[in-house]
C-alpha positions in Angstrom: -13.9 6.5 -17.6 -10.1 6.5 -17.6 -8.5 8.6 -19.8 -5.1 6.6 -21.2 -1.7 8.7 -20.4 0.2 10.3 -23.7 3.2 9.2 -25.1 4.8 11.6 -22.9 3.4 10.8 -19.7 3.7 7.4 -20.3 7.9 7.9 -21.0 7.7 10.7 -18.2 6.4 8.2 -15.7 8.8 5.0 -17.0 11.8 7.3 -16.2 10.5 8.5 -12.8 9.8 4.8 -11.8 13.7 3.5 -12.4 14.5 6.3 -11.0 12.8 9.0 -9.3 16.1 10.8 -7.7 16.9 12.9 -11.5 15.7 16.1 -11.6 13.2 18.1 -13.7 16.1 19.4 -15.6 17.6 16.2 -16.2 14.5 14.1 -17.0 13.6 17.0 -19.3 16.7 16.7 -20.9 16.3 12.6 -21.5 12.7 13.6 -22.8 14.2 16.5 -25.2 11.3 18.7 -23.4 11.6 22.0 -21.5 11.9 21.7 -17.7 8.6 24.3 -17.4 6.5 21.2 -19.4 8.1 18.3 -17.5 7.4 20.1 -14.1 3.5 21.1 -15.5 3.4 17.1 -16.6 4.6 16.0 -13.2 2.1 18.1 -11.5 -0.9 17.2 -13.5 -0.1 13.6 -12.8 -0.4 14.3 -8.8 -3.2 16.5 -9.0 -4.9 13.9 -10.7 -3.4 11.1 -8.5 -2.1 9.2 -11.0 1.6 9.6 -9.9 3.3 8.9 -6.5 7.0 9.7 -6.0 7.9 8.0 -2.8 10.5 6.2 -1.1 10.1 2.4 -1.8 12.1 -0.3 0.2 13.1 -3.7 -0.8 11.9 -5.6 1.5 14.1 -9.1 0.6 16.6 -6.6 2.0 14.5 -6.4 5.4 14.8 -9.3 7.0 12.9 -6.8 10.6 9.8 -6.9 8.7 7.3 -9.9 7.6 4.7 -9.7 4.2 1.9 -11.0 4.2 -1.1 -11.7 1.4 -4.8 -12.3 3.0 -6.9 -13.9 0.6 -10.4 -12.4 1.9 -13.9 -14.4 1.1 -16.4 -11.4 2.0 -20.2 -10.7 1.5 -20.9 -7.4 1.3 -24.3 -6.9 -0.5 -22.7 -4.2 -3.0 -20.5 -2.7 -0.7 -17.4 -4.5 -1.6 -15.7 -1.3 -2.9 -16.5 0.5 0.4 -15.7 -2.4 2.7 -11.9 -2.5 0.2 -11.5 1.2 1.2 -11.6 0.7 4.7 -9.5 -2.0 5.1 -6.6 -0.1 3.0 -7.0 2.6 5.8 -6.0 0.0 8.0 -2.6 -0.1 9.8 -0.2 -2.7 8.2 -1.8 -2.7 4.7 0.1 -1.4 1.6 -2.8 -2.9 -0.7 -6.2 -3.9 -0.7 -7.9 -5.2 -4.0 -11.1 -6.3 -5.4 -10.5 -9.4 -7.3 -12.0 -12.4 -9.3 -11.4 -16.2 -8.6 -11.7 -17.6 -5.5 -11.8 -14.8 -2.9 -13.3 -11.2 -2.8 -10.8 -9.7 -1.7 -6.6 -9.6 -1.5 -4.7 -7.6 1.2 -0.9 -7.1 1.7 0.1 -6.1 4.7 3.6 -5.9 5.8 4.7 -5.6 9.7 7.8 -5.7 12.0 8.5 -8.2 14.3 6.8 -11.4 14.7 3.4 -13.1 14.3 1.6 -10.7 17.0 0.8 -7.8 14.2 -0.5 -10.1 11.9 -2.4 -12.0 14.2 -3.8 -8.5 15.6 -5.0 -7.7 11.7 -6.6 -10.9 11.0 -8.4 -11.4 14.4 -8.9 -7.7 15.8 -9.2 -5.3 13.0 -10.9 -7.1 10.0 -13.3 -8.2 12.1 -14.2 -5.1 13.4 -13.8 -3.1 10.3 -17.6 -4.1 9.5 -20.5 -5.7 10.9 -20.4 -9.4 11.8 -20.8 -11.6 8.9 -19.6 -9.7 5.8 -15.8 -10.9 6.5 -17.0 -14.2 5.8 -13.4 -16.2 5.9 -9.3 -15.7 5.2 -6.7 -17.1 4.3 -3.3 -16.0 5.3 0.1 -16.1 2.7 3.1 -15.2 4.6 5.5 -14.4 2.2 8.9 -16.5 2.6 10.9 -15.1 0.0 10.7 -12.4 -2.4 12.2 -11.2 -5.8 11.9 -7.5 -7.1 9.1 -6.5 -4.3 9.7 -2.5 -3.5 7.0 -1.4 -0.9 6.2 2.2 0.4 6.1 1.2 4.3 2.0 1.5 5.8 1.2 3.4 8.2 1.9 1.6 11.8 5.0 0.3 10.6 8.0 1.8 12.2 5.6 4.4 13.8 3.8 4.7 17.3 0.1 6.5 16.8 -1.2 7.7 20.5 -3.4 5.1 20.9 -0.4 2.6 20.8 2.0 4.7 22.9 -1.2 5.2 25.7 -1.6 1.3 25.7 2.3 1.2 26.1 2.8 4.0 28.5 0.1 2.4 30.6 1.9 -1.0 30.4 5.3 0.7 31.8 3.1 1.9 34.7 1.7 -1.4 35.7 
């Protein structure tokens, strides 16, 4: 079971999230704590992994890069939460949740570029992500327009693995 965050977390974490670029000195000053305790507090939150400090960008800002929302229909006989996991270690997705209504599952997934990464996620690597006939249907979103969304960019966004720069290297050849 989830243990609820303190008082102090829970102010600890508010300041971090408008913004993250203060110091332990100054946030510990704003929270009339010692640094020592804010940096302990901070720690204990990633140890636990119930704090990320990253970069975030705002992607109405972006015009490069495309969002998406898939709206998943899936049948996986209990495995949901497994089949969830391995689609959020796909490239392109900053989200995967297990949802009620009229899908399974939602997935963001942002990309630069056009339609071809998008395309690549819906009809190469969900399917192949499990065996055939647990990804039962989609539906694709592409977000037009956006208000107050910050995303940490996915991996395979701005970033050639090996397997990509083989494929590419090979293409140069031909």
């Amino acid at each position: 079971m989830r243990a609820a965050l303190d008082k102090i977390d829970r102010k600890l974490v508010k300041l971090l999230s408008n913004d993250a670029r203060e110091g332990a000195n100054q946030v510990a000053a704003r929270l009339e704590l010692s640094p020592p305790t804010v940096r302990a507090r901070l720690k204990s939150l990633i140890d636990q992994n119930l704090l990320k400090i990253a970069g975030l960008l705002n992607i109405a800002e972006r015009p490069e890069l495309t969002v998406a929302i898939l709206g998943i229909h899936a049948y996986a006989n209990g495995r949901l939460d497994e089949v969830a996991r391995k689609m959020s270690e796909l490239p392109f997705v900053t989200s995967v949740s297990i949802v009620t209504g009229r899908y399974d599952l939602i997935c963001e997934v942002m990309f630069e570029g056009d339609m071809d990464a998008l395309y690549r996620v819906t009809s190469e690597l969900l399917p192949a992500l499990v065996e055939p006939g647990v990804i039962r249907g989609s539906e694709t979103f592409v977000v037009m327009k956006s208000h107050n969304k910050w995303l940490n960019l996915p991996k395979g966004v701005w970033e050639i693995n090996s397997a990509e720069q083989s494929a590419e290297e090979t293409a140069m050849k031909v």
